[in-house]
N, CA, C and O atoms as a GROMACS GRO file, in nm:
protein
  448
    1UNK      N    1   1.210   1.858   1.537
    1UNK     CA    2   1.141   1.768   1.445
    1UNK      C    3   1.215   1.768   1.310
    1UNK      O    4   1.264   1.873   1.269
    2UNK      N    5   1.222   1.684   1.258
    2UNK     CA    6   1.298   1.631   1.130
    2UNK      C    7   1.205   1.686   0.978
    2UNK      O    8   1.091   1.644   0.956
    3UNK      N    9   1.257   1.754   0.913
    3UNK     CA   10   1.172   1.846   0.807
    3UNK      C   11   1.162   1.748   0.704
    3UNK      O   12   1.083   1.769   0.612
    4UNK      N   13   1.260   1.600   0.706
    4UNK     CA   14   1.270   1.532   0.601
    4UNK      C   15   1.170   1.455   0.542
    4UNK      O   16   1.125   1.384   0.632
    5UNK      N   17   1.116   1.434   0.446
    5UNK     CA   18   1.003   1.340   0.452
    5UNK      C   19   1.078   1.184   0.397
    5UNK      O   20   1.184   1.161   0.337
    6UNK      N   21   0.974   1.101   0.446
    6UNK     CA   22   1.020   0.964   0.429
    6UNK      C   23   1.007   0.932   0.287
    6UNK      O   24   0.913   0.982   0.226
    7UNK      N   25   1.087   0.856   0.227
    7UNK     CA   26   1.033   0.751   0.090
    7UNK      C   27   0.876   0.742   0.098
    7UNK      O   28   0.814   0.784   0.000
    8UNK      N   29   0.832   0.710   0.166
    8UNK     CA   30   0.647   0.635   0.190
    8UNK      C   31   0.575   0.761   0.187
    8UNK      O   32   0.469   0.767   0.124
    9UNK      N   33   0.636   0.891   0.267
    9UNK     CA   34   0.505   0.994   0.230
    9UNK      C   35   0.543   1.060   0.080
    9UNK      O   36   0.457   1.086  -0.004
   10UNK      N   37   0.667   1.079   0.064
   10UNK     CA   38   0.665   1.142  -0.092
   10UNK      C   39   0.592   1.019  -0.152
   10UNK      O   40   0.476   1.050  -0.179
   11UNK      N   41   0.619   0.897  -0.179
   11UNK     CA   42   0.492   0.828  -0.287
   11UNK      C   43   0.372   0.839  -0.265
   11UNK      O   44   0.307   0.851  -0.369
   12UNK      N   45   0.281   0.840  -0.117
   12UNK     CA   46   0.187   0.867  -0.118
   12UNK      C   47   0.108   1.022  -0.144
   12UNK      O   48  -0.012   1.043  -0.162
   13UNK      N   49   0.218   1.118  -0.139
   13UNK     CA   50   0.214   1.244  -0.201
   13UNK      C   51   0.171   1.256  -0.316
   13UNK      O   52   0.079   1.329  -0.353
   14UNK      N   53   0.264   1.156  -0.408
   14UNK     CA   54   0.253   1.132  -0.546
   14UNK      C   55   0.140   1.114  -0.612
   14UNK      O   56   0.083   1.189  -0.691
   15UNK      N   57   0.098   0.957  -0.552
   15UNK     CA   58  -0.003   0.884  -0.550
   15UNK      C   59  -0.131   0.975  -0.521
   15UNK      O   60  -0.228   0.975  -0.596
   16UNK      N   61  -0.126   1.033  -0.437
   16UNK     CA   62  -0.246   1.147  -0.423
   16UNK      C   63  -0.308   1.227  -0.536
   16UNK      O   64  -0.421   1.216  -0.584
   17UNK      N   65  -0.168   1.347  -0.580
   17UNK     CA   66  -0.184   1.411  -0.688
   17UNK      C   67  -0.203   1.343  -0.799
   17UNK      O   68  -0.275   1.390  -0.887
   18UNK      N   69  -0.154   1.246  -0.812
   18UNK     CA   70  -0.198   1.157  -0.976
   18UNK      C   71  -0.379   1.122  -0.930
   18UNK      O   72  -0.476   1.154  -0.999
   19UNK      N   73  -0.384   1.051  -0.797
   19UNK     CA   74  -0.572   1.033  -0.824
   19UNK      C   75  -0.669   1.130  -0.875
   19UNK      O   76  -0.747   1.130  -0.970
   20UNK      N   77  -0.634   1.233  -0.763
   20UNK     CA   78  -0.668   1.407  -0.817
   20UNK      C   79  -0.715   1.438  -0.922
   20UNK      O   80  -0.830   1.470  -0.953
   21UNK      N   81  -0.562   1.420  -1.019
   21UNK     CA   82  -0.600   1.442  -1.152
   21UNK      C   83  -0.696   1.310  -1.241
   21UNK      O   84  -0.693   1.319  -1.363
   22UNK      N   85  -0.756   1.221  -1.195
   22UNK     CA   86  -0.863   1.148  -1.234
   22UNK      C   87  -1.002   1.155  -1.218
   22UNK      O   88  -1.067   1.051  -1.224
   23UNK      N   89  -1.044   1.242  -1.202
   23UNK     CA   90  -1.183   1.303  -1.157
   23UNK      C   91  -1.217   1.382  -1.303
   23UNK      O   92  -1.327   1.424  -1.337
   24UNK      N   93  -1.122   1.387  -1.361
   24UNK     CA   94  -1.232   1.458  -1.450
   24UNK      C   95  -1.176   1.321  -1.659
   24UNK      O   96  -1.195   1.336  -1.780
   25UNK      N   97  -1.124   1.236  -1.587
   25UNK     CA   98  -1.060   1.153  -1.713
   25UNK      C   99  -1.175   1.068  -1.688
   25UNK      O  100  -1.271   1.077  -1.611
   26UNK      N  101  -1.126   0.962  -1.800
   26UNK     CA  102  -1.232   0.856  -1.875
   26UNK      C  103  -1.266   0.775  -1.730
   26UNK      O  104  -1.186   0.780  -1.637
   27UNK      N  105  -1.398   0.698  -1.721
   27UNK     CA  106  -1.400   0.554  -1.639
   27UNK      C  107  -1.379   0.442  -1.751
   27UNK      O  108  -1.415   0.427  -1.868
   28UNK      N  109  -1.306   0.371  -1.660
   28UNK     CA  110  -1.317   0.254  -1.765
   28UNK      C  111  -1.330   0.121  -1.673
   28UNK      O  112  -1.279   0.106  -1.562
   29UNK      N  113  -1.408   0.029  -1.743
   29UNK     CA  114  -1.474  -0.092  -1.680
   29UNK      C  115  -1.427  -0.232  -1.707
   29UNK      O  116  -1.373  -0.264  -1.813
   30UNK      N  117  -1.448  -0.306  -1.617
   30UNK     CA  118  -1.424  -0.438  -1.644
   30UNK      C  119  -1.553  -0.533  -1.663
   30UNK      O  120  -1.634  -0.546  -1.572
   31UNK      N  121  -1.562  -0.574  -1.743
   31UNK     CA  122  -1.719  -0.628  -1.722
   31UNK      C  123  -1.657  -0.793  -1.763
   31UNK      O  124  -1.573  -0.815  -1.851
   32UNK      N  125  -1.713  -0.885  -1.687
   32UNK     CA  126  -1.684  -0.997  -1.677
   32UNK      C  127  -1.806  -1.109  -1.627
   32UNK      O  128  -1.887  -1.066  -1.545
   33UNK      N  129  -1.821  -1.255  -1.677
   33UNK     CA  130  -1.895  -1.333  -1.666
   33UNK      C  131  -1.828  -1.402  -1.564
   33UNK      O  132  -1.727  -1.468  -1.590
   34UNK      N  133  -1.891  -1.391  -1.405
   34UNK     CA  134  -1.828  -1.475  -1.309
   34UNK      C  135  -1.920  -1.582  -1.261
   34UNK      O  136  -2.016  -1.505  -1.249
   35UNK      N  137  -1.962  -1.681  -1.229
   35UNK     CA  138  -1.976  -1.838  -1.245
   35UNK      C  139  -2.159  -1.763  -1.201
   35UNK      O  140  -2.226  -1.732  -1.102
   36UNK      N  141  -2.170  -1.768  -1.376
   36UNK     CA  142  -2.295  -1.731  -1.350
   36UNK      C  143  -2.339  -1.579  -1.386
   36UNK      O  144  -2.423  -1.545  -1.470
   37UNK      N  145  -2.270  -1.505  -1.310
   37UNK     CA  146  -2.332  -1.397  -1.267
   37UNK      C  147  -2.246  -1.269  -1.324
   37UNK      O  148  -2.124  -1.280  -1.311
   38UNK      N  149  -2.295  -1.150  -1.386
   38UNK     CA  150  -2.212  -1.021  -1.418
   38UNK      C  151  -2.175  -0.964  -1.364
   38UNK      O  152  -2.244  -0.880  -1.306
   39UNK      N  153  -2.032  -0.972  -1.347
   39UNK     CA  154  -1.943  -0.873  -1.246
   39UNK      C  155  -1.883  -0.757  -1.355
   39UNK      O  156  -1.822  -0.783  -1.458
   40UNK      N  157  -1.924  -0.591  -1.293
   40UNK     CA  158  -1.868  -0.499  -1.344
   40UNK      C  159  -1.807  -0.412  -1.269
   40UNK      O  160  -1.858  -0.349  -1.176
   41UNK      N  161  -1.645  -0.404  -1.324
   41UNK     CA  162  -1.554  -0.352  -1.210
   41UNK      C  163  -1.486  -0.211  -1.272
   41UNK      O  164  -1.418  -0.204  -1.374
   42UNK      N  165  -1.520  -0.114  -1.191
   42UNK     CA  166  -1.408   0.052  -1.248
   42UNK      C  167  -1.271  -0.014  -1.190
   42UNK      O  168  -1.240  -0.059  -1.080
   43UNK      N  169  -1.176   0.009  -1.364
   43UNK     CA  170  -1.033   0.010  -1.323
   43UNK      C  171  -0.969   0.101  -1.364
   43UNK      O  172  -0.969   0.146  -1.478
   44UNK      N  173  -0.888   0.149  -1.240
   44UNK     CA  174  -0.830   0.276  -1.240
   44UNK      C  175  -0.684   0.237  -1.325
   44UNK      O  176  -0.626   0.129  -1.325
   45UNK      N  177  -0.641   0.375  -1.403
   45UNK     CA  178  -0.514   0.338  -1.481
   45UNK      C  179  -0.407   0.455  -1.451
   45UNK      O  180  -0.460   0.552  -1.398
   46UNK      N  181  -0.283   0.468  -1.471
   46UNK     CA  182  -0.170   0.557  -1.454
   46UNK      C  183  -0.132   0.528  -1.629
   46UNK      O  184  -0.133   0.431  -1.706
   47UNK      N  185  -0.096   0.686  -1.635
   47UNK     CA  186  -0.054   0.707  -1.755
   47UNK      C  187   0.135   0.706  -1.791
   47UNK      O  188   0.213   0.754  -1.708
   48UNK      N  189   0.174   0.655  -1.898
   48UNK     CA  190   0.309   0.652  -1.823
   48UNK      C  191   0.403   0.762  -1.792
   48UNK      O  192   0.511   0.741  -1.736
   49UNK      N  193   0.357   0.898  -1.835
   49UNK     CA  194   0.407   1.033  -1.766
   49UNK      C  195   0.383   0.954  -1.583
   49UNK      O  196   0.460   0.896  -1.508
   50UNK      N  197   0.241   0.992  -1.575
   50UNK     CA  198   0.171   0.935  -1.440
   50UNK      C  199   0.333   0.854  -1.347
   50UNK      O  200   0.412   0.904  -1.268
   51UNK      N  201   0.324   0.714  -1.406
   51UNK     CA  202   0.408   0.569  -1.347
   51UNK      C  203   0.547   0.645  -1.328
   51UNK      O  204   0.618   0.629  -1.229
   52UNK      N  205   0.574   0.722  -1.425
   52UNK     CA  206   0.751   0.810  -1.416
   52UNK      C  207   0.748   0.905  -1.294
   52UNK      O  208   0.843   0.903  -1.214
   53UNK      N  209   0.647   0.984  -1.277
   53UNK     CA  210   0.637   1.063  -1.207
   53UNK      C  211   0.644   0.975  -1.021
   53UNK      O  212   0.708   1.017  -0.925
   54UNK      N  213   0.568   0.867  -1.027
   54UNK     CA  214   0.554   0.804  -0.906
   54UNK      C  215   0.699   0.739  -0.883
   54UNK      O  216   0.750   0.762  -0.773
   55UNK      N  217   0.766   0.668  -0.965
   55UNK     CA  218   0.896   0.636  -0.964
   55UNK      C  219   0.996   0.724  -0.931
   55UNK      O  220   1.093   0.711  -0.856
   56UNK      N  221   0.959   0.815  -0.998
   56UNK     CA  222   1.075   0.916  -1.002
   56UNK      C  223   1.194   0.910  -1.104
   56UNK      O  224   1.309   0.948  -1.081
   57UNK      N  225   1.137   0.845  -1.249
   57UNK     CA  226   1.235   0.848  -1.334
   57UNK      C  227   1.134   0.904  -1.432
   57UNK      O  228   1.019   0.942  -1.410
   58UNK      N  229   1.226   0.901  -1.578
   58UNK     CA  230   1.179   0.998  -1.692
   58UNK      C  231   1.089   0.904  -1.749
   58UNK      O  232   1.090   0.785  -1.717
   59UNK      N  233   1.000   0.960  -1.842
   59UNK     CA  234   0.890   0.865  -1.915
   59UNK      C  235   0.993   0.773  -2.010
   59UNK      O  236   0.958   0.656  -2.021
   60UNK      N  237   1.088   0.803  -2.062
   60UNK     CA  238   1.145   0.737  -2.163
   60UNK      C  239   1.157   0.628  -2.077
   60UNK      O  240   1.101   0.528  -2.122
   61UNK      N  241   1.221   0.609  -1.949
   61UNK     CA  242   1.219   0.457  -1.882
   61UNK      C  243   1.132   0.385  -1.844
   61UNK      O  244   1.159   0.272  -1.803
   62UNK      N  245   0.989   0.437  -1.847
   62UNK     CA  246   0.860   0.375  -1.858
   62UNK      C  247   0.857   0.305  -1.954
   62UNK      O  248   0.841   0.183  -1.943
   63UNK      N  249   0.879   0.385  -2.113
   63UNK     CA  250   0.863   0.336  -2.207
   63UNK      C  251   0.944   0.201  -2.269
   63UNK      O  252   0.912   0.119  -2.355
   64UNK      N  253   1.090   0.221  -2.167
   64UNK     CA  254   1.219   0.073  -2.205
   64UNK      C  255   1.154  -0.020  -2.124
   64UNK      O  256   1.197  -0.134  -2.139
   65UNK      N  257   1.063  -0.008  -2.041
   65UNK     CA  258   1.072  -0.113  -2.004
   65UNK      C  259   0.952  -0.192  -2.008
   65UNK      O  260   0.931  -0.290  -1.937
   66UNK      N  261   0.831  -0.122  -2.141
   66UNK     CA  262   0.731  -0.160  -2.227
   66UNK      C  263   0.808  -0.239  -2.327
   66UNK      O  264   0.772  -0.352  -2.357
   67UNK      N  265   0.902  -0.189  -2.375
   67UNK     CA  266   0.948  -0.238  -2.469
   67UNK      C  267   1.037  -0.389  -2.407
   67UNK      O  268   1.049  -0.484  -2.485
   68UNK      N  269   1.085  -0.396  -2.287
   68UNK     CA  270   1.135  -0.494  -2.264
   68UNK      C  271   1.087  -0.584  -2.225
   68UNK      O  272   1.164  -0.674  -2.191
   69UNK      N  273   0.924  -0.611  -2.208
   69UNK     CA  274   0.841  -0.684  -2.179
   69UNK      C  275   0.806  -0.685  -1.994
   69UNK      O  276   0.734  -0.772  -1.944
   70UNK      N  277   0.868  -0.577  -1.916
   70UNK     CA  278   0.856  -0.642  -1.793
   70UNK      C  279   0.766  -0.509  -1.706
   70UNK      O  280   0.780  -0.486  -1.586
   71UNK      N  281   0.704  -0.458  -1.770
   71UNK     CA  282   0.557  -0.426  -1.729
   71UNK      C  283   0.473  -0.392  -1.843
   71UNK      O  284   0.488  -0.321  -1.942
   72UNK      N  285   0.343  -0.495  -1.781
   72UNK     CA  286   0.222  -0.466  -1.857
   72UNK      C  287   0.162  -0.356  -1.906
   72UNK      O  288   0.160  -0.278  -1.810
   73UNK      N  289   0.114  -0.305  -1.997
   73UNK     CA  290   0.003  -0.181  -2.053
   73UNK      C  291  -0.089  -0.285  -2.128
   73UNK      O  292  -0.085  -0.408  -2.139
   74UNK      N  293  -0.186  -0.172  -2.185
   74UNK     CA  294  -0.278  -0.200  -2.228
   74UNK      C  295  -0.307  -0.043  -2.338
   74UNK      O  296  -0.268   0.063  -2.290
   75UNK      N  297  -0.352  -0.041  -2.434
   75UNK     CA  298  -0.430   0.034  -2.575
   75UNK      C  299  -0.570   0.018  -2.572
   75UNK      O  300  -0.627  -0.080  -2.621
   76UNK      N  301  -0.648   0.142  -2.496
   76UNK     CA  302  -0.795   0.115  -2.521
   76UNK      C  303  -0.812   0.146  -2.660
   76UNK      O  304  -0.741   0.223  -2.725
   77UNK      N  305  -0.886   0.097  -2.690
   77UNK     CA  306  -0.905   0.102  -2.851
   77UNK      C  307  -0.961   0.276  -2.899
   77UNK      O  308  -1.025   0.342  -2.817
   78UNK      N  309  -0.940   0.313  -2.985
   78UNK     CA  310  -0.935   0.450  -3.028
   78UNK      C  311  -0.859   0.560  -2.967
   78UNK      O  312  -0.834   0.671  -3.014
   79UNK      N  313  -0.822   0.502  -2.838
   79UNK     CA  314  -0.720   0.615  -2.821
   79UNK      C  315  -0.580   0.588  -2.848
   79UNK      O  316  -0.536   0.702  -2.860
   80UNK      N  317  -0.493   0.518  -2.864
   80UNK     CA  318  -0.392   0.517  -2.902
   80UNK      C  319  -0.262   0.533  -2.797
   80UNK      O  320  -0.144   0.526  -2.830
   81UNK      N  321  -0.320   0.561  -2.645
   81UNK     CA  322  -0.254   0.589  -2.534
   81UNK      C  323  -0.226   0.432  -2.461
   81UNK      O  324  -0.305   0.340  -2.440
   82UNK      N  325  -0.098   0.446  -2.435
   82UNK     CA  326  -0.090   0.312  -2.366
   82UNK      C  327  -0.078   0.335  -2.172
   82UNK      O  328   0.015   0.389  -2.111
   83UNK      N  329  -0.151   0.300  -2.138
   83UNK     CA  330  -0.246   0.269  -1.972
   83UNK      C  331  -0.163   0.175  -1.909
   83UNK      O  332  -0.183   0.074  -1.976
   84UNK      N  333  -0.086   0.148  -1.827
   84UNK     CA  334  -0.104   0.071  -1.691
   84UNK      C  335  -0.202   0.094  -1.578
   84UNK      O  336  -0.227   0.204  -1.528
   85UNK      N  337  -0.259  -0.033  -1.538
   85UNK     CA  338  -0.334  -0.010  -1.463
   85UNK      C  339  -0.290  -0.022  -1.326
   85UNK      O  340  -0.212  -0.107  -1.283
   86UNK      N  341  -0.367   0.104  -1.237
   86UNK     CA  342  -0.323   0.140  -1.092
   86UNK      C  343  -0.254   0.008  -1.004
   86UNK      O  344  -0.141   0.010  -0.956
   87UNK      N  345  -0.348  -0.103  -0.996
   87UNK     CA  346  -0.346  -0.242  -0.956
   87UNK      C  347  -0.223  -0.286  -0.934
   87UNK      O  348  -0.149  -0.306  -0.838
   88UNK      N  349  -0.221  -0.296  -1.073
   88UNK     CA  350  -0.087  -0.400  -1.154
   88UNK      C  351   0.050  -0.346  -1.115
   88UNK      O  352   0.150  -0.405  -1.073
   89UNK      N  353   0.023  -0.194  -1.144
   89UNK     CA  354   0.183  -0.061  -1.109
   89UNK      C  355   0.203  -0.149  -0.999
   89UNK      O  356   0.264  -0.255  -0.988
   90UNK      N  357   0.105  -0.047  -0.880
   90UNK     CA  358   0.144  -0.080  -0.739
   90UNK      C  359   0.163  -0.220  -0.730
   90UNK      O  360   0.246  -0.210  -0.640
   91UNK      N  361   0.153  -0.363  -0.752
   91UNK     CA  362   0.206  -0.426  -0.738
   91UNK      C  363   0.370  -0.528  -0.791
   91UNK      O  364   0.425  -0.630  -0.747
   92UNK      N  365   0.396  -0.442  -0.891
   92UNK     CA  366   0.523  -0.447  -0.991
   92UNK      C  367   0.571  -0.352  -0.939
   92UNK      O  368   0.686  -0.395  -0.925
   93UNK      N  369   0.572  -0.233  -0.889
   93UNK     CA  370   0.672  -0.162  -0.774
   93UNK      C  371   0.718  -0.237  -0.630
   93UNK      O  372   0.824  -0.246  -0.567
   94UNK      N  373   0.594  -0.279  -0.614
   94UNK     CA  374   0.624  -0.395  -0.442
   94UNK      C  375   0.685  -0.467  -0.537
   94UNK      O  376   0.800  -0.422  -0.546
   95UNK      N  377   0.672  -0.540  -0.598
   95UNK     CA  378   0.788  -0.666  -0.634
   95UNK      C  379   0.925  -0.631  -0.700
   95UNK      O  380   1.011  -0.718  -0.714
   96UNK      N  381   0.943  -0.507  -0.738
   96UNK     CA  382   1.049  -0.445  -0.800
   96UNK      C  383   1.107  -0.337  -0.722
   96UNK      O  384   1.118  -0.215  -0.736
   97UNK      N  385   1.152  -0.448  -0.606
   97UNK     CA  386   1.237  -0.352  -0.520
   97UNK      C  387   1.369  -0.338  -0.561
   97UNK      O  388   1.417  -0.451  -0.569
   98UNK      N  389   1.462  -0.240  -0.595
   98UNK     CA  390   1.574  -0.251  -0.694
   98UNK      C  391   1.529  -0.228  -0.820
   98UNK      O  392   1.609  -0.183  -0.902
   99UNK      N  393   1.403  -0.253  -0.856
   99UNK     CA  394   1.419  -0.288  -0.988
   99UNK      C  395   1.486  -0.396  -1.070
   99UNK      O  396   1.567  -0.391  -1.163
  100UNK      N  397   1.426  -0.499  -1.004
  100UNK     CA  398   1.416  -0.665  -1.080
  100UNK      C  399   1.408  -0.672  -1.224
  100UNK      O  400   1.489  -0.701  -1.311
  101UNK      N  401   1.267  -0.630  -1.226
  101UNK     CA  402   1.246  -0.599  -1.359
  101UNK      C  403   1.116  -0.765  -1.418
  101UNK      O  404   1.108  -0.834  -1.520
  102UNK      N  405   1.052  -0.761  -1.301
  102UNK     CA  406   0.931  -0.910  -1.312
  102UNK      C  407   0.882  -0.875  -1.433
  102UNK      O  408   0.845  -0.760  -1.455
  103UNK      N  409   0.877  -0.978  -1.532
  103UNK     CA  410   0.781  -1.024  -1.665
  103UNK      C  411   0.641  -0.968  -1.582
  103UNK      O  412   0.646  -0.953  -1.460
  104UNK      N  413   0.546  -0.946  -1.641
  104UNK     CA  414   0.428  -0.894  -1.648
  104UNK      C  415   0.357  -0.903  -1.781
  104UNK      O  416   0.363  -0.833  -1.882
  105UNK      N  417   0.290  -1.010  -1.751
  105UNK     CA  418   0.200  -1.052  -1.919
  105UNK      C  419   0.177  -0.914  -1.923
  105UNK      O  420   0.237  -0.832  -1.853
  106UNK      N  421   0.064  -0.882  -2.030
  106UNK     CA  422   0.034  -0.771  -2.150
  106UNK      C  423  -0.168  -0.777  -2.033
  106UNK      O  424  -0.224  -0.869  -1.973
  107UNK      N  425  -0.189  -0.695  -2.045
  107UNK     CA  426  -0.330  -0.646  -2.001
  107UNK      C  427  -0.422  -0.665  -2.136
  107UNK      O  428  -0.382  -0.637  -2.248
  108UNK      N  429  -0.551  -0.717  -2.106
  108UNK     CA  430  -0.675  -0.670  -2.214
  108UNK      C  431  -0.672  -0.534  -2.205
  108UNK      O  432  -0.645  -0.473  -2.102
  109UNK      N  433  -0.709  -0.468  -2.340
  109UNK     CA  434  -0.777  -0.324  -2.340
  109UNK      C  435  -0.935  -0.326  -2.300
  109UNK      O  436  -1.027  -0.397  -2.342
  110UNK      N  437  -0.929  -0.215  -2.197
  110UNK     CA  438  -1.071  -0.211  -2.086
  110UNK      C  439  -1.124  -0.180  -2.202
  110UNK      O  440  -1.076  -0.161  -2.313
  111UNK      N  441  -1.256  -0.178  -2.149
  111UNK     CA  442  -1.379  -0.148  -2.175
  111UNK      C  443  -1.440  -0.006  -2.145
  111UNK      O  444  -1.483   0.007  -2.030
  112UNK      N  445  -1.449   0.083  -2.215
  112UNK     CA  446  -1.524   0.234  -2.178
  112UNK      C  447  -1.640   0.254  -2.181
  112UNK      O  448  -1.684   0.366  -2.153
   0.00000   0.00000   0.00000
């Protein structure tokens, strides 16, 4: 048997230990007026230590590429920490195979 692990289980490895460590952090909510009716949604976020760690590069390249506009964060208000949310990552990693580098508007700051 092959001791190697695949690309797919080390991220879901990853992905594991980062949820883990969310059990004892903030919830934060989406609360929204949908045709009519109040929809309130928990959205989960990666911190960008978190997003480096799942990538497998250093936070500073999290941070170039805040600065280069081509993934979204968000600033809940009083904390001063900038959030990507779980959602958004995992889907700007599927589309950034290579590392494209897709525009990604800017996120609202959730709601706590």
């Amino acid at each position: 048997m092959n001791n190697e692990r695949t690309d797919a289980e080390i991220v879901i490895k990853t992905l594991s230990d980062v949820i883990k460590g969310r059990i004892a952090r903030p919830i934060y909510l989406k609360i929204e007026h949908r045709e009519g009716d109040l929809s309130i949604e928990q959205v989960e976020y990666l911190t960008p230590d978190e997003l480096a760690q799942l990538m497998r590069v250093e936070a500073r390249t999290v941070y170039s590429w805040f600065d280069k506009g081509v993934l979204g964060f968000c600033k809940p208000a009083g904390t001063g920490q900038n959030l990507i949310s779980l959602r958004s990552a995992l889907a700007w990693i599927d589309s950034s195979v290579g590392l494209k580098e897709p525009k990604i508007k800017k996120e609202p700051p959730p709601k706590s």
